[in-house]
C-alpha positions as CSV (number, residue, x, y, z in Angstrom):
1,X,-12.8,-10.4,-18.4
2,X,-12.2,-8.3,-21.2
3,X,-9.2,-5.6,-21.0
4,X,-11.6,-3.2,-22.7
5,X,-14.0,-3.4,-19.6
6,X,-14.5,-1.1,-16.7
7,X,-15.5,2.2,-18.4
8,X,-15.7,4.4,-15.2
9,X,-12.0,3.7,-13.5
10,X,-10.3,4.3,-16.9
11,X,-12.1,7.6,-16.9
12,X,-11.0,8.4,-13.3
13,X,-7.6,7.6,-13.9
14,X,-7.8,9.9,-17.0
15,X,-9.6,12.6,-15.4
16,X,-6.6,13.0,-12.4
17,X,-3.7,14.7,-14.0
18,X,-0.3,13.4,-13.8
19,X,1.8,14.2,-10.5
20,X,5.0,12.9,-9.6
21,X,5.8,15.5,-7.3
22,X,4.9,15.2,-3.5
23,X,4.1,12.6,-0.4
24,X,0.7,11.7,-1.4
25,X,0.7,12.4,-5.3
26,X,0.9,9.6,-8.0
27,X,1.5,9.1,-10.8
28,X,-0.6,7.9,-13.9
29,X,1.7,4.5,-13.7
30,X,0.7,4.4,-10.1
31,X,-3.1,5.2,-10.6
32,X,-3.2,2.3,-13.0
33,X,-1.3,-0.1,-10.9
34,X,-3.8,0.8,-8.4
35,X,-6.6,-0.5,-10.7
36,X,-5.3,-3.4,-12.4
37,X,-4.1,-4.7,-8.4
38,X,-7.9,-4.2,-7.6
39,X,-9.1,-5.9,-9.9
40,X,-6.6,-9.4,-9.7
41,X,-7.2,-9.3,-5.8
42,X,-10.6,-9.7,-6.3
43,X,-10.5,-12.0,-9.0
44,X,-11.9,-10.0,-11.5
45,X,-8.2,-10.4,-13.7
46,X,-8.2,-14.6,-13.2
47,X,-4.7,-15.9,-12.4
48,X,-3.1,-16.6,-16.3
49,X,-4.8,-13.7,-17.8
50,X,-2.8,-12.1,-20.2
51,X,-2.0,-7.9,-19.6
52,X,-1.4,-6.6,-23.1
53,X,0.4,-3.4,-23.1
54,X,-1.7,-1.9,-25.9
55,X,-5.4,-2.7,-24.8
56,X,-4.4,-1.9,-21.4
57,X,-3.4,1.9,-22.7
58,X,-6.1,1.9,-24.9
59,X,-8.8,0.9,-22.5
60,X,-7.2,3.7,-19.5
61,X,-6.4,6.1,-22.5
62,X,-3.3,6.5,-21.3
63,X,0.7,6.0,-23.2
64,X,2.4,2.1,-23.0
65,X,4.9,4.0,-20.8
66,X,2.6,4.0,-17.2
67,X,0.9,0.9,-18.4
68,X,4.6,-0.9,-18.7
69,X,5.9,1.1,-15.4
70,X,2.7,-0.3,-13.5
71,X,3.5,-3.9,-14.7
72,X,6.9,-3.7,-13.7
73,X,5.6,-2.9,-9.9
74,X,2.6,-5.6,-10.3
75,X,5.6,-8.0,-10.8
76,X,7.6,-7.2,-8.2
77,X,4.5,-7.6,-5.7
78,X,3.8,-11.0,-6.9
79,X,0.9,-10.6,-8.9
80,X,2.2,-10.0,-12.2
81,X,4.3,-12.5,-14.2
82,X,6.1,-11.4,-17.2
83,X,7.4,-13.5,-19.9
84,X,10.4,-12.7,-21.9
85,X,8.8,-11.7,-25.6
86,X,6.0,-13.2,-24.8
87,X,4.4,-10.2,-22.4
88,X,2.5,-10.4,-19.0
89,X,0.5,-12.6,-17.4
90,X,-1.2,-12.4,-13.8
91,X,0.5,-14.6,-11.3
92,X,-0.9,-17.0,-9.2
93,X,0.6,-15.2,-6.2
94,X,2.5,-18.2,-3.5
95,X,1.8,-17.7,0.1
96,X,5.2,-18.2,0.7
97,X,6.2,-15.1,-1.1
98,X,3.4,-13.5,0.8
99,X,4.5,-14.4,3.9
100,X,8.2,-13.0,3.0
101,X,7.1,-10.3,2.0
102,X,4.9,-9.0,4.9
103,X,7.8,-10.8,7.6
104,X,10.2,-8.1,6.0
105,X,8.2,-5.6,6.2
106,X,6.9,-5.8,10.0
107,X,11.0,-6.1,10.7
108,X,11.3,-2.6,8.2
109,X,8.5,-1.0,10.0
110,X,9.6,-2.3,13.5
111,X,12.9,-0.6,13.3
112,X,11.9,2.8,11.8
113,X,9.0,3.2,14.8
114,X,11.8,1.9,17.0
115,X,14.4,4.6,15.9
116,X,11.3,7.2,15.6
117,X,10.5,7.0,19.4
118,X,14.5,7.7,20.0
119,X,14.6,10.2,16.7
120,X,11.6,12.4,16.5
121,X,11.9,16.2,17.2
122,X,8.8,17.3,19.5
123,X,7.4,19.1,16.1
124,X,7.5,15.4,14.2
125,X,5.7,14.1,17.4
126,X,3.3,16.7,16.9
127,X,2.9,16.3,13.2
128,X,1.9,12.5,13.7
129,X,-0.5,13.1,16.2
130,X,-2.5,15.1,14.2
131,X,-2.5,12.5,11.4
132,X,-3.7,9.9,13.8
133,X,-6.5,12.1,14.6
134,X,-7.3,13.0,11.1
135,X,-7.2,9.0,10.7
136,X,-9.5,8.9,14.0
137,X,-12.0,10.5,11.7
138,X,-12.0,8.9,9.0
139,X,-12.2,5.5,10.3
140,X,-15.6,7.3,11.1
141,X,-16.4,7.7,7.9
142,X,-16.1,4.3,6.1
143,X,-14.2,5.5,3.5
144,X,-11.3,2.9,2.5
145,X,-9.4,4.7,0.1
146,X,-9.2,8.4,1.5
147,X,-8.2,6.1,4.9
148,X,-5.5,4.0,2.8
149,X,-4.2,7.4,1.5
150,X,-3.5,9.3,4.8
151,X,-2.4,6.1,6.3
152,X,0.5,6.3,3.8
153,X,0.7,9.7,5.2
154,X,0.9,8.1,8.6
155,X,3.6,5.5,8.1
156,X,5.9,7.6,5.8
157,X,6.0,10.3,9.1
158,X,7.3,7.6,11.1
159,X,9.9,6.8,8.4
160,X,11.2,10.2,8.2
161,X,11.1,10.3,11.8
162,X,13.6,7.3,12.2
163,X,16.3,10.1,10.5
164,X,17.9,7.3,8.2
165,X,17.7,7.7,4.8
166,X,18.6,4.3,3.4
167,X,16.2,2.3,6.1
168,X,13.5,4.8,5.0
169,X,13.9,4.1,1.1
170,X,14.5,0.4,1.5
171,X,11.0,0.4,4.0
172,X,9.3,2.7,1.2
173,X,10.3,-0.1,-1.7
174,X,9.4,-2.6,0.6
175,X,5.7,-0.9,1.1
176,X,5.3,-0.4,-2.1
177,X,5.5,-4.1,-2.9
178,X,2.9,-4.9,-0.5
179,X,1.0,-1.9,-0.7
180,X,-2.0,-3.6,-3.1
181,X,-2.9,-6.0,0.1
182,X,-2.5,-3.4,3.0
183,X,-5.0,-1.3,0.6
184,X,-7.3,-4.2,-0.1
185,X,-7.6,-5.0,3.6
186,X,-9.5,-2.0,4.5
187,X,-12.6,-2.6,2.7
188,X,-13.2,-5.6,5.8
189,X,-15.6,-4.3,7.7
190,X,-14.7,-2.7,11.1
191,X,-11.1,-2.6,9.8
192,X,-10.8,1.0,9.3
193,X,-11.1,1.3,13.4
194,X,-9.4,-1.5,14.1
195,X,-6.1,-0.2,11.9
196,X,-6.5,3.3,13.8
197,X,-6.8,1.4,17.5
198,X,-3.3,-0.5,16.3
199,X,-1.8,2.9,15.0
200,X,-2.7,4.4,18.6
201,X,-0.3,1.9,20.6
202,X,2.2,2.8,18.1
203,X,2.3,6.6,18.2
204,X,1.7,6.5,22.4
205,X,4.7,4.1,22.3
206,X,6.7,6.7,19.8
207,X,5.3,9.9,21.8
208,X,6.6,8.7,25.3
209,X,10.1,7.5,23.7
210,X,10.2,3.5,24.1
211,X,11.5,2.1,21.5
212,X,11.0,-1.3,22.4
213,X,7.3,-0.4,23.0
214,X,6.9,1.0,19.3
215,X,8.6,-1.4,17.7
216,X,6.9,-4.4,18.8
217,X,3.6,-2.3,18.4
218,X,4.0,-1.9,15.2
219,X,5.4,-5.3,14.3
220,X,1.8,-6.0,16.1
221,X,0.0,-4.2,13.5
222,X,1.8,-5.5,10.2
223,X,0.9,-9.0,11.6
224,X,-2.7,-7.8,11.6
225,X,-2.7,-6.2,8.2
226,X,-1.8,-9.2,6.9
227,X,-4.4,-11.7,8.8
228,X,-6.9,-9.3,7.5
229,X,-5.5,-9.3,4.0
230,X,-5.9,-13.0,4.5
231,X,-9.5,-12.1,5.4
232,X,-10.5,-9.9,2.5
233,X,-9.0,-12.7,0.5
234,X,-11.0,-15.6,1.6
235,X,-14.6,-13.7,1.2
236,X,-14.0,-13.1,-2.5
């Protein structure tokens, strides 16, 4: 596939303006990591495919500074290899690293609903709710990526909620490592309802204070995520 290909997401990713400011804003680095993790998940960037710096910001009309910035986060997910002087290449991604990677975060996410269900103030409680029902419905209306986006929403309020600042930032890093296969996972079908059914036994679990309950709830659901990553992945 050429690097110059895909007309209409480079024009998206030009159209939104730059934010770095905010829960759900991104940046153009993120927008673009977005993209290019798209298209390797569904084989559209073939494992040893090179990622030049300069097509890549020519084709998304964007600097070598988000284009660089989105390699470095494709790299640390696994998908991305990059070669001393020699540039990037996509990775043929182990399942061992896989594995690791979703195994550490159920155990981040497990602790932080845990704590959350000890931690929350009755306004946080409140404020996660109304996510989950916002979530509700959109799983109604089959839309993947406006569902991925407020599910960020959703597990960042349960961070916050755990009132630990270094578990939350080590659990965001974490996220964001994995985040192109919790995204991809959505587009199974039924999924979107699924996800929210597996959200509800964490927030019931969070609302009536059992720790135990939302942490093994939630260790529950990152175990799903990645089956149905697993999935997505095999019907490509």
């Amino acid at each position: 596939m050429s690097l110059n290909d895909s007309p209409d997401r480079a024009t998206r990713i030009e159209a939104r303006p730059a934010q770095t400011n905010g829960t759900n804003r991104v940046t153009r680095a993120e927008e673009l990591r977005l993209a290019l993790a798209d298209e390797i998940i569904n084989g559209s960037l073939p494992p040893g495919a090179t990622l030049d710096e300069t097509l890549l910001a020519q084709r998304f009309n964007v600097s070598r500074t988000p284009v660089r910035e989105a390699l470095r986060q494709l790299a640390a997910s696994g998908l991305v290899e990059t070669r001393p002087h020699r540039g990037a290449v996509v990775a043929s991604l182990s399942h061992d690293r896989l594995n690791a990677m979703f195994e550490a975060m159920a155990e981040l996410e497990a602790t932080c609903a845990g704590l959350a269900a000890e931690r929350m103030s009755a306004a946080e409680r409140q404020a996660l709710q109304q996510i989950h029902e916002e979530l509700r419905k959109l799983s109604y209306l089959g839309d993947p990526q406006r569902f991925h986006e407020l599910n960020e929403t959703f597990h960042n309020a349960i961070y916050a909620g755990a009132h630990s600042d270094h578990l939350a930032e080590i659990t965001l890093a974490t996220r964001t490592r994995v985040q192109p296969f919790r995204r991809a996972q959505f587009r199974n079908l039924g999924r979107l309802a699924h996800s929210h059914a597996e959200h509800d036994r964490v927030v019931n679990a969070i609302v009536r204070g059992d720790r135990a309950g939302a942490a093994a709830a939630m260790r529950e659901h990152i175990a799903l995520v990645r089956e149905e990553y697993e999935l997505y992945s095999d019907s490509i």
